[in-house]
VOPAGU-2260 file (C-alpha; in pm, 1 decimal, decimal comma):
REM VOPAGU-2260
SITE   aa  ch    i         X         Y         Z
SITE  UNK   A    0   10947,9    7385,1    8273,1
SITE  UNK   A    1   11175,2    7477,6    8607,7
SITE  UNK   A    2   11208,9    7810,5    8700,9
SITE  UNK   A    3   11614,8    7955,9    8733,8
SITE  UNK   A    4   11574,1    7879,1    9114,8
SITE  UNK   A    5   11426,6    7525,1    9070,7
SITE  UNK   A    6   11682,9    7454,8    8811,0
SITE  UNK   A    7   11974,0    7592,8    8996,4
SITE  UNK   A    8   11833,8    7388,8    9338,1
SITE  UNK   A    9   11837,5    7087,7    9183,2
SITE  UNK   A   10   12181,6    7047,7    9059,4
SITE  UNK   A   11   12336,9    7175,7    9378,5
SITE  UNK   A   12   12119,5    6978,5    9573,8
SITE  UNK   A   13   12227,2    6675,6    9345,5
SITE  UNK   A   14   12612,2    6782,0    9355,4
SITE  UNK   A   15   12551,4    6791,1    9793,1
SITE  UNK   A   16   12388,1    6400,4    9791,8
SITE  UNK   A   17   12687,2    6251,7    9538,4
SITE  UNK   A   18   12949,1    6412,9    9752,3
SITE  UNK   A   19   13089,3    6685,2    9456,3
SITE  UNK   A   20   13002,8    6923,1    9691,2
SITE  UNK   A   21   13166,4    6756,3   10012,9
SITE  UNK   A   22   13062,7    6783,8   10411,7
SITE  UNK   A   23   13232,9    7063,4   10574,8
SITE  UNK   A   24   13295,1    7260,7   10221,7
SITE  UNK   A   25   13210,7    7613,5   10245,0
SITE  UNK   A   26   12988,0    7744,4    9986,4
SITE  UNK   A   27   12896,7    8124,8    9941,5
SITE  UNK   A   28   12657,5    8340,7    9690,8
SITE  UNK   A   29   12996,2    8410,2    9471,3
SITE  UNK   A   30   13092,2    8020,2    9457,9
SITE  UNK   A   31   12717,4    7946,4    9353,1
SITE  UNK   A   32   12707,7    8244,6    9088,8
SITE  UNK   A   33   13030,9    8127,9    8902,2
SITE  UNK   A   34   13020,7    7756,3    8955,0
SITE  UNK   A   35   12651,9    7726,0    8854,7
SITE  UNK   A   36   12628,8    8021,0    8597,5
SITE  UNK   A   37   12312,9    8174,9    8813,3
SITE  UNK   A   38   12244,8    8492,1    8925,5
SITE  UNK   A   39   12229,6    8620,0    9303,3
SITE  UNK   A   40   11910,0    8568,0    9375,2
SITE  UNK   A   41   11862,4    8203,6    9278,9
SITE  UNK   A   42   12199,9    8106,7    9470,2
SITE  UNK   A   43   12087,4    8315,0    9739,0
SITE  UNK   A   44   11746,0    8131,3    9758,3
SITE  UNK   A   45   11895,8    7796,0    9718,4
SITE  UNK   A   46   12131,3    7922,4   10044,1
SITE  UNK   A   47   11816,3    7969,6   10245,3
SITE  UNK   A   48   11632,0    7637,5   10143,4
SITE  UNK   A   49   11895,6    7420,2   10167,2
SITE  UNK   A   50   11975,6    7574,4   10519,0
SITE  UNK   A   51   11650,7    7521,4   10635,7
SITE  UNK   A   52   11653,9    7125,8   10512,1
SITE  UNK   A   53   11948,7    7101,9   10706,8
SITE  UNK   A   54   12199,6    7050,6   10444,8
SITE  UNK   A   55   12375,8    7352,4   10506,4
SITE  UNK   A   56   12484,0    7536,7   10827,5
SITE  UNK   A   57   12480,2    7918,6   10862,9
SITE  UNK   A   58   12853,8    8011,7   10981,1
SITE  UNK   A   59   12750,8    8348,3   10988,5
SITE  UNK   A   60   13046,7    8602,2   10781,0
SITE  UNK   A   61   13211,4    8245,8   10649,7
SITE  UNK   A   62   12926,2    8223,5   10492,8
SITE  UNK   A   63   12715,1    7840,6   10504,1
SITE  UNK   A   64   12881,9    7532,4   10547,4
SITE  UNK   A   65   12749,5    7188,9   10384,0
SITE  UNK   A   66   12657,7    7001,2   10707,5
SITE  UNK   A   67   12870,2    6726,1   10826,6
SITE  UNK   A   68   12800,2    6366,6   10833,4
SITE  UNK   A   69   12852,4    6189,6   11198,0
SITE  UNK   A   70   12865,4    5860,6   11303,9
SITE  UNK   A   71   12585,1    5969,9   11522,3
SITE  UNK   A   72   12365,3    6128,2   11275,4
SITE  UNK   A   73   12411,1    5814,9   11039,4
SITE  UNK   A   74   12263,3    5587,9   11392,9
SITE  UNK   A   75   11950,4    5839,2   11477,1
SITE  UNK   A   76   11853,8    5837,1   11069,1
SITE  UNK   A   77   11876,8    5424,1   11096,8
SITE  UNK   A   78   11703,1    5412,4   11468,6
SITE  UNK   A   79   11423,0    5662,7   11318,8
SITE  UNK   A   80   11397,4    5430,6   11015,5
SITE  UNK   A   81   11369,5    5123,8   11234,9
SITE  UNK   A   82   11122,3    5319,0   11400,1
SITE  UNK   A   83   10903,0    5418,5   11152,6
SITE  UNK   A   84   10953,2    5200,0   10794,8
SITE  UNK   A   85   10827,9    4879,7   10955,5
SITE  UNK   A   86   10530,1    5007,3   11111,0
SITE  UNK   A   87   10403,2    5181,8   10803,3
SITE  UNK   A   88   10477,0    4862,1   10611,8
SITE  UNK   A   89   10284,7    4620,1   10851,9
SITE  UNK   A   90    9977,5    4892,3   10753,2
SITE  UNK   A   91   10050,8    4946,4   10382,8
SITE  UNK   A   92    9953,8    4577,3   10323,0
SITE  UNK   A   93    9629,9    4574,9   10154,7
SITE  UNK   A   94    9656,5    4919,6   10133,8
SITE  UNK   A   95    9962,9    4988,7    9877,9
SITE  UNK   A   96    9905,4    4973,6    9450,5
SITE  UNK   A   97   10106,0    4690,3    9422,4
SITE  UNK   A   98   10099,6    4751,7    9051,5
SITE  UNK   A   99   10342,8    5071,8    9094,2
SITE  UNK   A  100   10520,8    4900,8    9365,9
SITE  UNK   A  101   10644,1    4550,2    9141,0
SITE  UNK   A  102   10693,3    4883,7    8876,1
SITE  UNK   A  103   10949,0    5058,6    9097,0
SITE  UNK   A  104   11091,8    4744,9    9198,7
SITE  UNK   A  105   11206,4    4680,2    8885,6
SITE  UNK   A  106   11308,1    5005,6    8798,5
SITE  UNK   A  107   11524,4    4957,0    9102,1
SITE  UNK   A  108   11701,8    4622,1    8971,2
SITE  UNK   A  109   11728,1    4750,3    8656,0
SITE  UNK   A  110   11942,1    5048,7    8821,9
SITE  UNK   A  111   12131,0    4825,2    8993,8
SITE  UNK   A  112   12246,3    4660,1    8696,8
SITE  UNK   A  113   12321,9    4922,1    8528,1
SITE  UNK   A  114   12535,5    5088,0    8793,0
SITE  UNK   A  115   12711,3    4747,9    8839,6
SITE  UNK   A  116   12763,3    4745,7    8460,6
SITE  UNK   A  117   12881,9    5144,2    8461,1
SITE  UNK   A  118   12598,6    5227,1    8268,4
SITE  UNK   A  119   12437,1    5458,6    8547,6
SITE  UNK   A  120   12561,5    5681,9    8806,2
SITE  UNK   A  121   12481,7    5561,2    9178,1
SITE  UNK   A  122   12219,7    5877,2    9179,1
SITE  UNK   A  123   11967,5    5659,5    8942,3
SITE  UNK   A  124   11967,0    5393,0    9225,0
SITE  UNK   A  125   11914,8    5623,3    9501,6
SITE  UNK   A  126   11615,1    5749,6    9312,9
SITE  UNK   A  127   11496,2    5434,9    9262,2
SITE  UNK   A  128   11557,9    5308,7    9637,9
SITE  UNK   A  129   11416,0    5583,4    9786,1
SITE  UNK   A  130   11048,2    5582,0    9556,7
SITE  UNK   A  131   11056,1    5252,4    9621,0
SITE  UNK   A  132   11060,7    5340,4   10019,4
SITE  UNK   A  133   10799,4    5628,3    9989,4
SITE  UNK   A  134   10544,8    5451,6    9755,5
SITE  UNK   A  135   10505,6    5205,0   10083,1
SITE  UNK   A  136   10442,3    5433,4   10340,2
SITE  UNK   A  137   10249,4    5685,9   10112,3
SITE  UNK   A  138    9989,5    5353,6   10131,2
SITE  UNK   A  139    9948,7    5459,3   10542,9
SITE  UNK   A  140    9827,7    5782,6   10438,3
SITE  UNK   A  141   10019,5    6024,3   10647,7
SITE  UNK   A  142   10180,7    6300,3   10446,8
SITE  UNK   A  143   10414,4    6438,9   10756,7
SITE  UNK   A  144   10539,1    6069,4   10741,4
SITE  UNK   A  145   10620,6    6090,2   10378,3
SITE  UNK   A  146   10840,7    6385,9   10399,9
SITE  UNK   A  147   10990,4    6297,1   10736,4
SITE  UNK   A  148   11118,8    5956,1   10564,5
SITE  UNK   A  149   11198,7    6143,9   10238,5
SITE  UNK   A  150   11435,0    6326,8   10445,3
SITE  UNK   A  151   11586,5    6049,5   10646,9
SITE  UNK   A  152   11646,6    5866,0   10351,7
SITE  UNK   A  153   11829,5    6170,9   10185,5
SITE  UNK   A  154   12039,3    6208,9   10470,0
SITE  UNK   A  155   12179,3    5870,4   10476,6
SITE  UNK   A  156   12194,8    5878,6   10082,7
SITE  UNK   A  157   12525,7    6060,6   10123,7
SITE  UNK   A  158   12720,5    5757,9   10322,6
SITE  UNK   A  159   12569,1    5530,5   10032,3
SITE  UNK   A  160   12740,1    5735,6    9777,3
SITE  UNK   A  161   13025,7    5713,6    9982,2
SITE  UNK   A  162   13006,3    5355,9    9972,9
SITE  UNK   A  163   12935,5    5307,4    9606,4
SITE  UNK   A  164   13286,1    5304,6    9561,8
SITE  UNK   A  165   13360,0    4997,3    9753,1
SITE  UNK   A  166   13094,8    4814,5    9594,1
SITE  UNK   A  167   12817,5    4774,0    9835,3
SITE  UNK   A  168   12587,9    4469,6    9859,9
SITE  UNK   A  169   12334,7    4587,2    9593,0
SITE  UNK   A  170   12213,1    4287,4    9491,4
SITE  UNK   A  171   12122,7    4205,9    9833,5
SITE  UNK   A  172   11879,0    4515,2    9835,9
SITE  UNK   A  173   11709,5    4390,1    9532,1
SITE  UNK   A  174   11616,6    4059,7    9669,2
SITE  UNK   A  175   11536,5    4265,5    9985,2
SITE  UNK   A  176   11260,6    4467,6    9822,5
SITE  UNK   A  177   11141,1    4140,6    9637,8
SITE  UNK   A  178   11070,6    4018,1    9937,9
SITE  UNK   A  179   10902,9    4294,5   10087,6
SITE  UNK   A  180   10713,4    4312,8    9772,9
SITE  UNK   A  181   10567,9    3972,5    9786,3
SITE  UNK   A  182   10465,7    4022,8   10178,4
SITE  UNK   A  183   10266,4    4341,8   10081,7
SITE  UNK   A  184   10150,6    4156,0    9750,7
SITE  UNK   A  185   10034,6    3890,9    9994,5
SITE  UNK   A  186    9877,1    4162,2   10216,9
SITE  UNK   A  187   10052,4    3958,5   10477,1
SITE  UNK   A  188   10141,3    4286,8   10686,2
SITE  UNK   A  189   10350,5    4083,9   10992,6
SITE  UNK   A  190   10593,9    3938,5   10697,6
SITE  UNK   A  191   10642,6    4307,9   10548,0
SITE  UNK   A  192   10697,1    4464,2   10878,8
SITE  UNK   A  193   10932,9    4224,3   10938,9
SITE  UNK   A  194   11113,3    4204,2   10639,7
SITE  UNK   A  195   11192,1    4604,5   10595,5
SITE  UNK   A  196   11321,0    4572,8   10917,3
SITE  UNK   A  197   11562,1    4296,7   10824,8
SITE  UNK   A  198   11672,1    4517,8   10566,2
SITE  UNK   A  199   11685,1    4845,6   10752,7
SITE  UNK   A  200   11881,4    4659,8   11052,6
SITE  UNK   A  201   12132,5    4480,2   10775,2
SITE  UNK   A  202   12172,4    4809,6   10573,2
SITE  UNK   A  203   12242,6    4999,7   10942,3
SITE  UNK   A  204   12528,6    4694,5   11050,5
SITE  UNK   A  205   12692,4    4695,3   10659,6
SITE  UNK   A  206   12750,5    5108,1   10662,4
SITE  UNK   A  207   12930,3    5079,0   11010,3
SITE  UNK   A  208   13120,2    4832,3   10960,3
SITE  UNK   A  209   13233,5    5020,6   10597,6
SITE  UNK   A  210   13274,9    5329,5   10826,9
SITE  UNK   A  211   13426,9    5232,4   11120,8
SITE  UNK   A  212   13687,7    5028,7   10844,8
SITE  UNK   A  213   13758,6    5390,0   10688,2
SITE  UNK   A  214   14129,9    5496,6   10696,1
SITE  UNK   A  215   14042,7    5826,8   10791,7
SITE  UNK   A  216   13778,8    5777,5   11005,9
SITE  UNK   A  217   13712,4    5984,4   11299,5
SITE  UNK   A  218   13469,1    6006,4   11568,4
SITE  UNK   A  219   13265,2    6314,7   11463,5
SITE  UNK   A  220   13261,6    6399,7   11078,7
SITE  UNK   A  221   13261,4    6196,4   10760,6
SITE  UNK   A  222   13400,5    6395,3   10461,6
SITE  UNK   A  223   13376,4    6166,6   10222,1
């Protein structure tokens, strides 16, 4: 069972990635206490650990800030993805439990359908995407790469949300990660490092040209 703190953690982390709680919204011990029925220490402690995972900024007597989303950060998380995911993919073949993977693969498709079909929120997909991501490069073996990708593909989680309302290429993904599947199946590592490339590179070129399209768009902070 989760403790107060892990409990109270998770849904305000949750409420951050789906955009309830928005870039640039202030957020103080108080807010926490009375919008998440918890106590001062727990919102206190889930001030401090989301501050240090960079989801919050510490504006001193304002109290902490949920951390914008730039146009820049959103290029450095898809450079260090290009960087890193196809690598780790080329090694993973012959290496990953391709049992689990063709699992999470179709727990992902199954998510997409049922988000397409209303039946989900975009969350479940994200979930889905992102253990789909991880169970590849935990194959390589390198736990500071796990958590450095877990936290890249948080971070551009939130301009996916974002984009879940304009009905983003999902289907695409799926075939995407079929793909990849079958190349690490295969243990042909070349094809996998090139395919999640292909898909990181298309996924990087479909969420700037959605944000660059935005109405409001500016050249610093997406508020969603």
């Amino acid at each position: 069972m989760k403790s107060l703190k892990e409990d109270a953690y998770d849904r305000i982390y949750t409420d951050i990635l789906t955009l309830e709680l928005k870039p640039g919204q202030y957020l103080s011990e108080n807010f926490l206490q009375k919008e998440y029925n918890i106590s001062r220490s727990p919102a206190r402690t889930v001030l401090v650990q989301l501050e240090h995972e960079k989801l919050l900024q510490n504006m001193g007597r304002k109290g902490h800030m949920i951390s914008p989303v730039t146009i820049q950060d959103i290029r450095n998380v898809f450079q260090l993805r290009i960087f890193l995911e196809p690598p780790a993919a080329k090694l993973a073949a012959g290496r990953v439990d391709t049992e689990k993977l063709a699992e999470l693969d179709s727990i992902f498709s199954a998510a997409v359908k049922d988000h397409s079909s209303g039946k989900k929120p975009f969350l479940a997909v994200h979930k889905a995407n992102k253990d789909f991501h991880l169970e590849i490069v935990k194959a390589v073996g390198n736990n500071q790469l796990v958590d450095m990708l877990k936290k890249l593909v948080e971070i551009d989680h939130r301009i996916h949300h974002l984009m879940a309302t304009s009905s983003p290429d999902l289907e695409h993904w799926s075939w995407d990660h079929k793909e990849i599947r079958n190349a690490l199946i295969n243990k042909n590592g070349a094809a996998a490092e090139k395919k999640v490339r292909k898909h990181i590179e298309e996924s990087h070129d479909k969420v700037m040209s959605y944000i660059m399209n935005l109405p409001s768009i500016t050249n610093t902070n997406i508020s969603g």
